[in-house]
ChimeraX commands (.cxc) that place a marker at each C-alpha (Angstrom):
marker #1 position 139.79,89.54,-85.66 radius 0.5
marker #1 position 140.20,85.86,-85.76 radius 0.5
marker #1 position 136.35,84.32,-86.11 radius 0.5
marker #1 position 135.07,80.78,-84.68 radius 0.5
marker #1 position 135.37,78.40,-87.87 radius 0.5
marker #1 position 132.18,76.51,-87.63 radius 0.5
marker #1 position 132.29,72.48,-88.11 radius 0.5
marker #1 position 130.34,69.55,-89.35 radius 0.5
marker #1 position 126.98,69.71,-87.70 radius 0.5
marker #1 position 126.16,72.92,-87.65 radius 0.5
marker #1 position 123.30,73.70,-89.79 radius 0.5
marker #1 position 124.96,76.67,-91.29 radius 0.5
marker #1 position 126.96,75.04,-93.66 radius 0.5
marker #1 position 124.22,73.11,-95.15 radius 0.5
marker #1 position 122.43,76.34,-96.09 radius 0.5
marker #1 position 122.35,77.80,-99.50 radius 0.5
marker #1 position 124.26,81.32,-99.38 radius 0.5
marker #1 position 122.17,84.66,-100.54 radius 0.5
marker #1 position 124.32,86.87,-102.93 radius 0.5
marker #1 position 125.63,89.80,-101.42 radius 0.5
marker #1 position 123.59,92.46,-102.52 radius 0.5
marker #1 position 126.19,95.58,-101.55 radius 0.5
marker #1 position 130.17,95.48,-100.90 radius 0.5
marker #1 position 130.15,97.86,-98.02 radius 0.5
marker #1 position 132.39,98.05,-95.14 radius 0.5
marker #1 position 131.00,95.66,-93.18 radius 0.5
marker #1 position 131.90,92.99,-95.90 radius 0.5
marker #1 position 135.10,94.45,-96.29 radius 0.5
marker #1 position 135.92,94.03,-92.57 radius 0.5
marker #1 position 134.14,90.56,-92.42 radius 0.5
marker #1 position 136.19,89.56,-95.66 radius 0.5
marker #1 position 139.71,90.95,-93.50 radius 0.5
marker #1 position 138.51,89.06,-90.43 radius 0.5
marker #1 position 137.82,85.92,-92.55 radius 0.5
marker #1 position 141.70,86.22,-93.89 radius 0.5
marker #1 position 143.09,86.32,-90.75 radius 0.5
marker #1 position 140.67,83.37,-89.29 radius 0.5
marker #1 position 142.07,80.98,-92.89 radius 0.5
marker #1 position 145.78,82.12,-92.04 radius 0.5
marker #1 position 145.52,81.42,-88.18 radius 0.5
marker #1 position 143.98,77.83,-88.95 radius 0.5
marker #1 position 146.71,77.57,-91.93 radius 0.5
marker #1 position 144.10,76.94,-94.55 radius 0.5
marker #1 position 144.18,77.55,-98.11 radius 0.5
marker #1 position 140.31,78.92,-98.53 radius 0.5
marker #1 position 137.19,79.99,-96.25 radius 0.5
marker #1 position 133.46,80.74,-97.32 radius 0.5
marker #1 position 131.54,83.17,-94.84 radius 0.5
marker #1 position 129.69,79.82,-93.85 radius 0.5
marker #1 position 132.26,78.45,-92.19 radius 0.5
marker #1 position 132.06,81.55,-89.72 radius 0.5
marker #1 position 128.30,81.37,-89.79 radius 0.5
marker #1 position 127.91,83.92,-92.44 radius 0.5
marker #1 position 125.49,82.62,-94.77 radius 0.5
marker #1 position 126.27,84.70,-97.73 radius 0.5
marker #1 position 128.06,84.04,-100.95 radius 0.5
marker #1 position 131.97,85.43,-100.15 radius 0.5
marker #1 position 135.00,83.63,-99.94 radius 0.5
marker #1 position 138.88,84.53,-99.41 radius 0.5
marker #1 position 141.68,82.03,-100.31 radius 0.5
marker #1 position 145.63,82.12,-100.94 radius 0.5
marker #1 position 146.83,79.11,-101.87 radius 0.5
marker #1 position 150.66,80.39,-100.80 radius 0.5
marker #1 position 152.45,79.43,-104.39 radius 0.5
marker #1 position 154.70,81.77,-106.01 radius 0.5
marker #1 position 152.74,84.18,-109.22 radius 0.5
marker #1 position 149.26,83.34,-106.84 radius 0.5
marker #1 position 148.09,86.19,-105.10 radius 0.5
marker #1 position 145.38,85.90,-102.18 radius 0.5
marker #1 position 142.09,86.76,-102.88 radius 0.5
marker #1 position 138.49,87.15,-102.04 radius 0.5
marker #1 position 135.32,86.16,-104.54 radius 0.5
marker #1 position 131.98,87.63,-103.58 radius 0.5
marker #1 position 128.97,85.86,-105.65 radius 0.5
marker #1 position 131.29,83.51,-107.55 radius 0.5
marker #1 position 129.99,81.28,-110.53 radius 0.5
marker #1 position 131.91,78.61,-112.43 radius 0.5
marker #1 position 131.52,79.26,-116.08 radius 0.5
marker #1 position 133.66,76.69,-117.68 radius 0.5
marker #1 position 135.22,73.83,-116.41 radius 0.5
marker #1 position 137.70,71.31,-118.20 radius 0.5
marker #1 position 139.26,67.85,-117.48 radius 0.5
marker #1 position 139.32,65.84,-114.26 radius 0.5
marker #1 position 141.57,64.68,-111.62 radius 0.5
marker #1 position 141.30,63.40,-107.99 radius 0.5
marker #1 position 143.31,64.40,-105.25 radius 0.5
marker #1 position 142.95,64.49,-101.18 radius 0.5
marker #1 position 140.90,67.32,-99.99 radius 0.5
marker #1 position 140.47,68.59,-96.59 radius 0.5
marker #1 position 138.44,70.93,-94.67 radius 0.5
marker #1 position 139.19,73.92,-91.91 radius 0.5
marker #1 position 134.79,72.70,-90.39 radius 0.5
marker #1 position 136.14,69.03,-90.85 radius 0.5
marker #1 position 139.12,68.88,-88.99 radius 0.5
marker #1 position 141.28,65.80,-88.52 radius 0.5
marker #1 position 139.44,64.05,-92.32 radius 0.5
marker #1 position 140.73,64.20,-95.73 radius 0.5
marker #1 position 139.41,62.12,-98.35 radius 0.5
marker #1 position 140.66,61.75,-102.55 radius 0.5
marker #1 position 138.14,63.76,-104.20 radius 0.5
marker #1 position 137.55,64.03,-107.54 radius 0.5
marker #1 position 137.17,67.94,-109.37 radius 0.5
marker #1 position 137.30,69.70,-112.54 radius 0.5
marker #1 position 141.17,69.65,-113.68 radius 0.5
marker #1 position 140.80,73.79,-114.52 radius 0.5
marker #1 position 138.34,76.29,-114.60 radius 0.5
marker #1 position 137.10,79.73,-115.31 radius 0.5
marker #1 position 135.58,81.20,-111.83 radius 0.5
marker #1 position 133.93,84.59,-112.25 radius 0.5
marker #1 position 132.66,86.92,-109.48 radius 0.5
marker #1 position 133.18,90.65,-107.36 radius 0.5
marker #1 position 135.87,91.78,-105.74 radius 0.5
marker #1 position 136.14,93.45,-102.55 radius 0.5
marker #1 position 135.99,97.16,-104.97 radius 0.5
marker #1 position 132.96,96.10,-106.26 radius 0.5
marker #1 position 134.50,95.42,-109.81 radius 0.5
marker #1 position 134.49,92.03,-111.75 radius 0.5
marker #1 position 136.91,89.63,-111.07 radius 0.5
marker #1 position 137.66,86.69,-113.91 radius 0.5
marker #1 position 140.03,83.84,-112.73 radius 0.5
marker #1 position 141.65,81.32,-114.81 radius 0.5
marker #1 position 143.26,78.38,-112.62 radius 0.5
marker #1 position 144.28,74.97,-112.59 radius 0.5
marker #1 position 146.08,72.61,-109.64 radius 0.5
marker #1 position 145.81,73.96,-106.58 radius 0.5
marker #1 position 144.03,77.25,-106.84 radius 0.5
marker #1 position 141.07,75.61,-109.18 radius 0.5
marker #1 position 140.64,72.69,-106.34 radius 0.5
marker #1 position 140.50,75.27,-104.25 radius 0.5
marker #1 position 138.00,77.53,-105.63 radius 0.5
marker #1 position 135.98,74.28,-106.25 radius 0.5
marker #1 position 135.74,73.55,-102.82 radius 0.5
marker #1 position 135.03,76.87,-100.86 radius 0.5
marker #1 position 132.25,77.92,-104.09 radius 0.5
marker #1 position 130.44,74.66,-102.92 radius 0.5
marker #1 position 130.47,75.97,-99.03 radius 0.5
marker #1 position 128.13,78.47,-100.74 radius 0.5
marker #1 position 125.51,75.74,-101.92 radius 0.5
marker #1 position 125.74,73.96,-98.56 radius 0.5
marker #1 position 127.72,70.96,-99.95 radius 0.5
marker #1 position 130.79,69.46,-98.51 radius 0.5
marker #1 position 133.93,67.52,-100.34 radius 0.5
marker #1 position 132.24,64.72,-97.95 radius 0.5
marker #1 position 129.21,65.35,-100.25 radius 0.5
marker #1 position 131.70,64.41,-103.37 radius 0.5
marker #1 position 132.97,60.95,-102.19 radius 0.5
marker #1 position 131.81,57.57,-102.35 radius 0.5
marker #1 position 129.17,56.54,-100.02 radius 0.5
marker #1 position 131.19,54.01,-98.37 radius 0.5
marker #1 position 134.03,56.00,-98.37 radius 0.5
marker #1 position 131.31,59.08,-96.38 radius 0.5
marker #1 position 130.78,56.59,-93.88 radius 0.5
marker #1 position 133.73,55.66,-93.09 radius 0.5
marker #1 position 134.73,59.61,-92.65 radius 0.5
marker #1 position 131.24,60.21,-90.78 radius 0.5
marker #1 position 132.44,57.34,-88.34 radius 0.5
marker #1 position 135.94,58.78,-88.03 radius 0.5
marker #1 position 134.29,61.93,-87.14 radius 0.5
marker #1 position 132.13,60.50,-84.28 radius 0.5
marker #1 position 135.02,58.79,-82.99 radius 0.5
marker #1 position 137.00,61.73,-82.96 radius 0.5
marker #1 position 134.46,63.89,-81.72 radius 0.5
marker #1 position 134.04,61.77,-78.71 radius 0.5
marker #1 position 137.67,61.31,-77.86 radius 0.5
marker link #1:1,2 radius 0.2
marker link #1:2,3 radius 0.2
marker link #1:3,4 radius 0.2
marker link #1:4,5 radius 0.2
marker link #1:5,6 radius 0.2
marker link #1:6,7 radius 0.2
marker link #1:7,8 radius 0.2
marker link #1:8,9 radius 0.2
marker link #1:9,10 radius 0.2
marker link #1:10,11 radius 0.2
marker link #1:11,12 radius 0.2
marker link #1:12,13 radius 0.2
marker link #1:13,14 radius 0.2
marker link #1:14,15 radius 0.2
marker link #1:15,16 radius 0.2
marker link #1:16,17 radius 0.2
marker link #1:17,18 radius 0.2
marker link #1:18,19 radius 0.2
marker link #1:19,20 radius 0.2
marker link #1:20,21 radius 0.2
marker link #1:21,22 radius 0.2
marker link #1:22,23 radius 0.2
marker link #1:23,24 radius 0.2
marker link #1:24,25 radius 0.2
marker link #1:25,26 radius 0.2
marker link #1:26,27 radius 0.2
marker link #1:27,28 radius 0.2
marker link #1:28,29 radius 0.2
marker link #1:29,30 radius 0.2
marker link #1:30,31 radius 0.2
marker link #1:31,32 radius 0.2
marker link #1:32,33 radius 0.2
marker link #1:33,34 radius 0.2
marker link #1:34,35 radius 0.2
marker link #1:35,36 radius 0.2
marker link #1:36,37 radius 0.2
marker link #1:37,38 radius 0.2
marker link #1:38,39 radius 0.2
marker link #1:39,40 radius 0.2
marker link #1:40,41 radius 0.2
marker link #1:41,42 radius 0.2
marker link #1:42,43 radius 0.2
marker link #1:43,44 radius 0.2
marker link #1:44,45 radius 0.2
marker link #1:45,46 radius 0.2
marker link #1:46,47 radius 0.2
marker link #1:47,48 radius 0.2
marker link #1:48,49 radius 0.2
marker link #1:49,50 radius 0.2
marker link #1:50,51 radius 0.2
marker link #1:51,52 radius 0.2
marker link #1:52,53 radius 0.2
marker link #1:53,54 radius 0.2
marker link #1:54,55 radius 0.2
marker link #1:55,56 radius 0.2
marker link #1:56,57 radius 0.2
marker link #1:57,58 radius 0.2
marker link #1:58,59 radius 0.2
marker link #1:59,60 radius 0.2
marker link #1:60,61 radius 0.2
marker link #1:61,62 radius 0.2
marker link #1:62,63 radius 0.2
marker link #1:63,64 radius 0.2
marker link #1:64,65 radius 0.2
marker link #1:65,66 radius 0.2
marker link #1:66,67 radius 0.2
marker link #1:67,68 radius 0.2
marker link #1:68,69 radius 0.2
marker link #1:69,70 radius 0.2
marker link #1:70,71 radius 0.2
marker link #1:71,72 radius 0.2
marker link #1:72,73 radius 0.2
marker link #1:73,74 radius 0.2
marker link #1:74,75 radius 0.2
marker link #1:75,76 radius 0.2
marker link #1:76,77 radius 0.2
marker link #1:77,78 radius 0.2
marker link #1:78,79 radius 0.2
marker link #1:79,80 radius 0.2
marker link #1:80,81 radius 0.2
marker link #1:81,82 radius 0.2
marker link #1:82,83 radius 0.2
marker link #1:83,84 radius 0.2
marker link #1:84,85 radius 0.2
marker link #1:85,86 radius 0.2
marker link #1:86,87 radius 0.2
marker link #1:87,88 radius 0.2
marker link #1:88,89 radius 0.2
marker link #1:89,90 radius 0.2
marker link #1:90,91 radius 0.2
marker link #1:91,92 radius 0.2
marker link #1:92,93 radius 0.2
marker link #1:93,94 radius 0.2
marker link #1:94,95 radius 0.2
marker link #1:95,96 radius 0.2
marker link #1:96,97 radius 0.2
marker link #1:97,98 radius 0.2
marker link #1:98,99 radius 0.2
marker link #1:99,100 radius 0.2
marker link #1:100,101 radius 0.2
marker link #1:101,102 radius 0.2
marker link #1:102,103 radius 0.2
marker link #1:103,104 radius 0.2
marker link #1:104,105 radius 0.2
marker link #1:105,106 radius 0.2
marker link #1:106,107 radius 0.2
marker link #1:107,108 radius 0.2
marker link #1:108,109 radius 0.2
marker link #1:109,110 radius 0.2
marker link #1:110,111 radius 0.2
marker link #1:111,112 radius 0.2
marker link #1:112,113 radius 0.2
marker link #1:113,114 radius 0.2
marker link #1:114,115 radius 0.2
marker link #1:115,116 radius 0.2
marker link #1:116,117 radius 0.2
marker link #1:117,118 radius 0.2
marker link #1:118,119 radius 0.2
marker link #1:119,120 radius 0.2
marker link #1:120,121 radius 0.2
marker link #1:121,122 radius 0.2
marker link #1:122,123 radius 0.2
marker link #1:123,124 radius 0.2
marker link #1:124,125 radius 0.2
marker link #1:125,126 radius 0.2
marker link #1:126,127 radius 0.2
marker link #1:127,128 radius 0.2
marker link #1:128,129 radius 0.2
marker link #1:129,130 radius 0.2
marker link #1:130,131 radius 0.2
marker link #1:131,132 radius 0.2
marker link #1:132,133 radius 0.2
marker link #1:133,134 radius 0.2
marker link #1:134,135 radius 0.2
marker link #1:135,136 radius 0.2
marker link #1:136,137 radius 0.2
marker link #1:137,138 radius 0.2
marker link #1:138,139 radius 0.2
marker link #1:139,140 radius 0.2
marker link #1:140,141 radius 0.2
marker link #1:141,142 radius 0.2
marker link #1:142,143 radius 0.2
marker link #1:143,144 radius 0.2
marker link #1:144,145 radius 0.2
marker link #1:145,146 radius 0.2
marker link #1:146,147 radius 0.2
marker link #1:147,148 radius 0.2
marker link #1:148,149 radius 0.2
marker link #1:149,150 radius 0.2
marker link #1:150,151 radius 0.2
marker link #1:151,152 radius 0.2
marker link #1:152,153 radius 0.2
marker link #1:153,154 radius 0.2
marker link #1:154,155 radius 0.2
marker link #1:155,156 radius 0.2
marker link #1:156,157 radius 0.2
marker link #1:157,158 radius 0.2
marker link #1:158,159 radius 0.2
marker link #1:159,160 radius 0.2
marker link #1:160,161 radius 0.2
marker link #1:161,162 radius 0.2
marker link #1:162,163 radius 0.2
marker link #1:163,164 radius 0.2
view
């Protein structure tokens, strides 16, 4: 079932997620839904925030070859390593993108949808990635990560676009 994706404004995704206490079927199903709501949007990640779902899960697929989609339920960064800046989007900020500077690789570890540990080693695209939809689950946003000039120039290109 393809969810609404919720955008800037709502006070959802300023909230700090709760940790998902039990991987039942209802998770299961809302992880699914979630999959199908990032592929119909043609995004590369989604935290259950963004569908007003204020717990800490998030699917992504990244759709290189050796990648495999996946979902991370109460993920934690435990090492991180280098730096680079790149642009950065968002499926709740449609229409901005904005250079954003993030950890070069990392090691993200967290549940998967079995219940079992999951340990993920990734760099490029996937690590950005991960980056990005773990800090949906502490209520920031990559507009959070840039400049403040550069935030209100976004903020004002949102307004604008908001009202056209």
């Amino acid at each position: 079932m393809i969810l609404d994706i919720r955008t800037f404004g709502d006070p959802v995704l300023r909230e700090k997620c709760a940790p998902v206490t039990e991987i039942d079927d209802e998770v299961r199903r809302l992880a699914a839904d979630m999959q199908e709501t990032m592929y119909d949007a043609d995004g590369i990640g989604l935290a259950a925030p963004q569908v007003g779902v204020p717990i800490r899960l998030f699917v992504y697929d990244v759709r290189q070859e050796g990648i495999s989609p996946g979902v991370l339920v109460n993920p934690e960064i435990v090492e991180e390593e280098g730096a680079v800046k790149e642009e950065e989007g968002c499926l709740s900020i449609p229409g901005l993108s904005e250079t954003v500077e993030r950890s070069e690789s990392i090691v993200a570890r967290g549940l998967g949808l079995d219940g079992e540990p999951v340990e993920i080693r990734a760099d490029g695209i996937l690590s950005r990635c991960i980056q990005h939809e773990k800090d949906h689950l502490d209520g920031i946003l990559f507009l959070d990560r840039v400049s403040p000039l550069k935030r209100k120039i976004l903020l004002a290109k949102w307004r604008k676009q908001e009202r056209d």
